[in-house]
KOLMI-821817 format. One line per 8 residues: number of its first residue (from 0); their letters; for each residue x, y, z of N, C-alpha, C. Coordinates in pm, 1 decimal. Example, Ala and Ser with C-alpha at 12.3 -4.5 7.8 and 13.67 -1.06 7.14 Angstrom:
0	AS	1319.0 -569.0 780.0 1230.0 -450.0 780.0 1320.0 -330.0 780.0 ~ 1285.0 -225.0 708.0 1367.0 -106.0 714.0 1290.0 3.0 787.0
END
This chain:
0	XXXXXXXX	-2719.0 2267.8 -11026.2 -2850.7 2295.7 -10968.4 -2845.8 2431.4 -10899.8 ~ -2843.5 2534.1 -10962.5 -2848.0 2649.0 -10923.1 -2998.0 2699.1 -10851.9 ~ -3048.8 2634.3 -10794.8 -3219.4 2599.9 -10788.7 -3182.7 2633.4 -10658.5 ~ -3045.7 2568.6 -10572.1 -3043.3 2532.0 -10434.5 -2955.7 2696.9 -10380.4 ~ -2867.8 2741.9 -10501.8 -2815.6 2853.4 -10448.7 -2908.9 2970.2 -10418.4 ~ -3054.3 2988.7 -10498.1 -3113.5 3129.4 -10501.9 -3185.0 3090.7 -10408.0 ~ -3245.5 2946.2 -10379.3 -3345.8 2899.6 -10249.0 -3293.1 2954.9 -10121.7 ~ -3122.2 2929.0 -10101.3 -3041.1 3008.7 -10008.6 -3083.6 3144.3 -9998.4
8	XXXXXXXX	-3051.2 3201.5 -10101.7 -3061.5 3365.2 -10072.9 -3178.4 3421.9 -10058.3 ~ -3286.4 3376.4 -10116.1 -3407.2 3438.8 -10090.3 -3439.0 3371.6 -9960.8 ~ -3390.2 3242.9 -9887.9 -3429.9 3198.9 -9710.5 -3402.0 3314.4 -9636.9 ~ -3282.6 3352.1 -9676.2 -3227.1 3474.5 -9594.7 -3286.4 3603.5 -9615.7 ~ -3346.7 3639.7 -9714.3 -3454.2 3766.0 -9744.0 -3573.2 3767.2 -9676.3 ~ -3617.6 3625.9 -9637.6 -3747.5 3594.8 -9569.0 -3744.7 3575.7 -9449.0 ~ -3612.2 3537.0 -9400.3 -3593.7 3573.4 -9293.2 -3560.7 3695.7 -9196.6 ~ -3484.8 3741.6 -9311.1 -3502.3 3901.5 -9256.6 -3591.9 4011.4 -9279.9
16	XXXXXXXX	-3648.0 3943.8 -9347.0 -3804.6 4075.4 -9356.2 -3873.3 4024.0 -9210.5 ~ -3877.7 3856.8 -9241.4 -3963.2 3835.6 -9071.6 -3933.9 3919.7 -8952.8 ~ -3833.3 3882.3 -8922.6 -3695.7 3940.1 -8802.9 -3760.1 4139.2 -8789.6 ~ -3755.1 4163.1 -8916.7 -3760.6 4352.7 -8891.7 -3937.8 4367.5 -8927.4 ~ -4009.9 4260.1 -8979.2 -4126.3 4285.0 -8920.9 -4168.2 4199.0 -8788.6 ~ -4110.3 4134.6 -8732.5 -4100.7 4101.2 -8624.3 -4246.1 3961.3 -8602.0 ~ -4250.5 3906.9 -8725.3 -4338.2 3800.1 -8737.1 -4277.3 3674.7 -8629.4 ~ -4363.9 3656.2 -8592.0 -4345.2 3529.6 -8510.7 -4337.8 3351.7 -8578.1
24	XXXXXXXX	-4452.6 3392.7 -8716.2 -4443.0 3293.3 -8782.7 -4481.7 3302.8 -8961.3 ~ -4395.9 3303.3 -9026.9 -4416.0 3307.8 -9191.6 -4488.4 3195.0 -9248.7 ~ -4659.7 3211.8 -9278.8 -4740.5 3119.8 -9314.1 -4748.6 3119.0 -9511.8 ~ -4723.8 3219.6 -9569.3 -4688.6 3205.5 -9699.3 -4557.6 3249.6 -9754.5 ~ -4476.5 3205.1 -9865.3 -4406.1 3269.5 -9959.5 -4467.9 3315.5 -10085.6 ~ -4427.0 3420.4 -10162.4 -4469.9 3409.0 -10299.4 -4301.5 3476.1 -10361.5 ~ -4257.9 3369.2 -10479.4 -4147.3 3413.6 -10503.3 -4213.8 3415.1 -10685.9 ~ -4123.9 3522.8 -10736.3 -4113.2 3526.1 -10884.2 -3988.0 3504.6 -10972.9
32	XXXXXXXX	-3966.6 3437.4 -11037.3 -3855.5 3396.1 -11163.4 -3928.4 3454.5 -11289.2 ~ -3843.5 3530.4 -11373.4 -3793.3 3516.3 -11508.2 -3801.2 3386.5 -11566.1 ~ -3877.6 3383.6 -11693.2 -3883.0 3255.6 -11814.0 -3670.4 3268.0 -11787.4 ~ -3616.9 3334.1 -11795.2 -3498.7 3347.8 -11877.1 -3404.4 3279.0 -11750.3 ~ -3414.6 3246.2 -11595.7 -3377.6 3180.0 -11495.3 -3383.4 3052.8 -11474.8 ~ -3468.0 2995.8 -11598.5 -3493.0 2863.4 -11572.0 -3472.3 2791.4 -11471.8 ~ -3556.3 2799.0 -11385.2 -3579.9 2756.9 -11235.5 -3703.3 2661.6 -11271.3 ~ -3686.5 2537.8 -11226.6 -3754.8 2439.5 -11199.4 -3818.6 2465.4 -11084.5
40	XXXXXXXX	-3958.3 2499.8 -11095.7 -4051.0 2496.3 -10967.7 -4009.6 2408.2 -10847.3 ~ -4052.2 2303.9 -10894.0 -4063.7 2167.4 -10760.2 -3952.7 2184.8 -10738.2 ~ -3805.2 2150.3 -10800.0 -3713.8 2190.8 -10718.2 -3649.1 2274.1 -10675.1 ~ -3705.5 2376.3 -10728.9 -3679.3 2501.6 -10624.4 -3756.2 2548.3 -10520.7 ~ -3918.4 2462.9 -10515.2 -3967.5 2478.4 -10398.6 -3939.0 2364.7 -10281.0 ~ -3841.1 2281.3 -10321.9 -3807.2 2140.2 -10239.7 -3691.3 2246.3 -10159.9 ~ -3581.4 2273.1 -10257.7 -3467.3 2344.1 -10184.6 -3521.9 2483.5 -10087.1 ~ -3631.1 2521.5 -10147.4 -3648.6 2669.0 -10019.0 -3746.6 2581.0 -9915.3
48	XXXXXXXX	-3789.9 2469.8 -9936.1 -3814.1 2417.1 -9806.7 -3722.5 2363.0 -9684.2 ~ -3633.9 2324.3 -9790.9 -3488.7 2270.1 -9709.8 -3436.4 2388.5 -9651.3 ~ -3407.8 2475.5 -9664.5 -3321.6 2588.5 -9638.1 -3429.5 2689.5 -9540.8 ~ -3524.3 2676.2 -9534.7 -3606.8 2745.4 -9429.7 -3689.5 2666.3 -9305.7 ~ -3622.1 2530.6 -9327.7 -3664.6 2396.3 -9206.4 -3585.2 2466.4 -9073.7 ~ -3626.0 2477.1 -8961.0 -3596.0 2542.1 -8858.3 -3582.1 2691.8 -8852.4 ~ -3669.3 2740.8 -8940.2 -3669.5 2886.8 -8892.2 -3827.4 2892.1 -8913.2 ~ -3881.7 3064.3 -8861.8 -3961.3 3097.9 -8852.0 -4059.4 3115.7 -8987.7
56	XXXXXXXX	-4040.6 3041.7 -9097.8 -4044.2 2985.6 -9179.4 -4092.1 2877.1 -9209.4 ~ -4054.2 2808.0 -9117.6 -4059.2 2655.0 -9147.3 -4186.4 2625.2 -9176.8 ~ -4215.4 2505.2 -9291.3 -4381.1 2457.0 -9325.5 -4437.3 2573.5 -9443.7 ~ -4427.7 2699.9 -9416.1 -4504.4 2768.8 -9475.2 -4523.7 2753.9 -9626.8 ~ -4656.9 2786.0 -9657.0 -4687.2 2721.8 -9827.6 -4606.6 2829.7 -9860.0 ~ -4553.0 2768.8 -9998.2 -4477.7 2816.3 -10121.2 -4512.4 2820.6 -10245.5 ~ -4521.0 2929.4 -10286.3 -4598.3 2989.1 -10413.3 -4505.7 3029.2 -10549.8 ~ -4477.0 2921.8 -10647.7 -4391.6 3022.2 -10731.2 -4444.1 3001.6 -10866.1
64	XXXXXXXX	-4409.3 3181.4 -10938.1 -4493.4 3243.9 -11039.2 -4362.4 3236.1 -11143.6 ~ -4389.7 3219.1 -11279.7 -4313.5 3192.8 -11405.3 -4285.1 3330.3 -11452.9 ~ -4269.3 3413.7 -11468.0 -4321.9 3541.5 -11541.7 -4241.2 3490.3 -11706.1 ~ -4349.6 3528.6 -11816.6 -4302.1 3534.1 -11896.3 -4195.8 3645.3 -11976.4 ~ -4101.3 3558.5 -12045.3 -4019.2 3681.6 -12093.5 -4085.5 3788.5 -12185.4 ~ -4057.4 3904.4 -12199.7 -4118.9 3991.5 -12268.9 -4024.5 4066.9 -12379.9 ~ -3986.2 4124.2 -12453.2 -3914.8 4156.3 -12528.9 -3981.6 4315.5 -12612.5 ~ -3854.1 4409.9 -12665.1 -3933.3 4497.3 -12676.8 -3845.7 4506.1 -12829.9
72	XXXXXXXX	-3921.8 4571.5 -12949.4 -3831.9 4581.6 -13071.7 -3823.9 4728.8 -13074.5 ~ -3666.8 4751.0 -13077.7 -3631.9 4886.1 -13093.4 -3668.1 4967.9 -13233.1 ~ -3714.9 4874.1 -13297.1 -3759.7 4956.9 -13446.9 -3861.7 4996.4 -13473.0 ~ -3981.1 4889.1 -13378.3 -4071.5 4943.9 -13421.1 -4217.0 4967.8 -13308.5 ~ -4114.0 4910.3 -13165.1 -4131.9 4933.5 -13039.8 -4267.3 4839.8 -12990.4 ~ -4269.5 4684.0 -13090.3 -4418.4 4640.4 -13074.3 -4304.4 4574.4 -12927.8 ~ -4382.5 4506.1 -12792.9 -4371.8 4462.5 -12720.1 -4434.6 4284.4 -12761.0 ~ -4347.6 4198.0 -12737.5 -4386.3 4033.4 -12732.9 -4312.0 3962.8 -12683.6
80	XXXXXXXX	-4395.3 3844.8 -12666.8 -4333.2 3785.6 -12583.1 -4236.4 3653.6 -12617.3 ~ -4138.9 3636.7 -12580.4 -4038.1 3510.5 -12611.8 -4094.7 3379.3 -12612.3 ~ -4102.3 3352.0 -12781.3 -4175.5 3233.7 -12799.9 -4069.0 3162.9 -12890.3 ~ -4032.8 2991.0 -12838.3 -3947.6 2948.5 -12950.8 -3782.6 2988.5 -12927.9 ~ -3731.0 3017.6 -12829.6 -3674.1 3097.4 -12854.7 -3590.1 3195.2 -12968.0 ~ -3696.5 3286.9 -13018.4 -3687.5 3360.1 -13104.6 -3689.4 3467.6 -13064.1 ~ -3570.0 3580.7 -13092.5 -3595.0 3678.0 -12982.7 -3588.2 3796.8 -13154.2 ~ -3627.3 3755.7 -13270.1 -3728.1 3805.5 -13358.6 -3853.0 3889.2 -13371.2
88	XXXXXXXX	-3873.2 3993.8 -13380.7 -3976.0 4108.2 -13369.4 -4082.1 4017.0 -13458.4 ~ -4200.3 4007.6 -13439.3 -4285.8 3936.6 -13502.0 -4359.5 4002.9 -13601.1 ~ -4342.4 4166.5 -13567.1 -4435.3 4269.9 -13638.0 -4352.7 4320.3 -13771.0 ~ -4258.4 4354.7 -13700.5 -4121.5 4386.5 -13855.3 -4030.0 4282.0 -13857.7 ~ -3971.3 4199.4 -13782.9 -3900.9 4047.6 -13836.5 -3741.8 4164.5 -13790.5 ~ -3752.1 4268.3 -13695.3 -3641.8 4294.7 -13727.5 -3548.3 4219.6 -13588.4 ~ -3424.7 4200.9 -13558.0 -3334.2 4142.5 -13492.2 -3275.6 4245.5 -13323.6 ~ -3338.9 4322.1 -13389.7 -3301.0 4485.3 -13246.6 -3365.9 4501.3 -13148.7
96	XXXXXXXX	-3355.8 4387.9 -13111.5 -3506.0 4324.7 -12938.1 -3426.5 4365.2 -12804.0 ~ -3476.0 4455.5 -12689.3 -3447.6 4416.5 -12570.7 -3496.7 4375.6 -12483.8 ~ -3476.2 4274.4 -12358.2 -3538.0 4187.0 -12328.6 -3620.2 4322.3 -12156.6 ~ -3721.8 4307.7 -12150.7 -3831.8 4417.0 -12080.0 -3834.3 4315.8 -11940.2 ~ -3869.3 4227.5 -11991.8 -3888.0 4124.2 -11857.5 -3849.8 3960.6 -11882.7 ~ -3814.9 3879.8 -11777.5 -3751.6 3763.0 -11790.6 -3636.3 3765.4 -11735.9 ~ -3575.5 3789.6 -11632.0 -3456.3 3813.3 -11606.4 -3482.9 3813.3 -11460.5 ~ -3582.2 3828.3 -11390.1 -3588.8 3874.6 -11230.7 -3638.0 3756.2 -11160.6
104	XXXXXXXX	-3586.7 3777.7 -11015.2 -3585.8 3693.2 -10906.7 -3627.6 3754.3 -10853.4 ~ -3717.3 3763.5 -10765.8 -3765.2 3851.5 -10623.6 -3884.0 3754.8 -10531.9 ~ -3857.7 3795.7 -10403.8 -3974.6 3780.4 -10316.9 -4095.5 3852.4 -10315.6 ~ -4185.8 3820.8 -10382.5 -4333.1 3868.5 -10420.1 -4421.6 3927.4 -10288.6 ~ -4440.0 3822.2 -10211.1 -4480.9 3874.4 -10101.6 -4413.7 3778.3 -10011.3 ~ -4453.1 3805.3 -9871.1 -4434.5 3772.8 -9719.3 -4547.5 3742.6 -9629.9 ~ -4623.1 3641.8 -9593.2 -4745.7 3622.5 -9503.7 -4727.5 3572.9 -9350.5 ~ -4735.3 3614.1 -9305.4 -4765.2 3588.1 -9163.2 -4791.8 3655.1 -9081.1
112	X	-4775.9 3576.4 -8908.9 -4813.0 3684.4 -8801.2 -4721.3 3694.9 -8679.5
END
């Protein structure tokens, strides 16, 4: 359940953005995953609830966004998106794909006061 390790690290990102913006209380998260992280929502919004229970944090709604993977074909440079997993150019069928997006973790935004 690698769900519970990144819930860790991004508690600690949200906590320290609070801390150096000097929020008193963090009323939203918005976090983003990569298709390619396979992160289970609910339980990755169960574990960043767990892991931000007693901080300035605590309660605040939690928002998390899927981003789809995107893929780019070096041959013939059409951009699509990872369907099936087929990482197959759909326009020329050719095999020479790099992946553009699907891969990222980040804290989207920060809400409070």
């Amino acid at each position: 359940m690698h769900e519970l390790a990144i819930a860790k690290e991004l508690s600690g990102i949200v906590n320290e953005v609070a801390s150096k913006e000097k929020l008193e209380k963090v009323t939203r998260i918005d976090v983003c995953f990569g298709q390619m992280i396979q992160v289970v929502p609910e339980i990755f919004t169960f574990a960043l609830e767990e892991t931000i229970r007693g901080t300035v944090a605590d309660g605040a709604e939690i928002a998390v966004e899927v981003l789809p993977a995107v893929l780019l074909c070096r041959s013939c440079t059409n951009e699509f998106n990872l369907e099936h997993n087929t990482f197959i150019c759909p326009g020329c069928g050719s095999s020479d794909t790099e992946m553009k997006q699907g891969r990222e973790i980040y804290v989207k935004s920060i809400e409070g006061e």
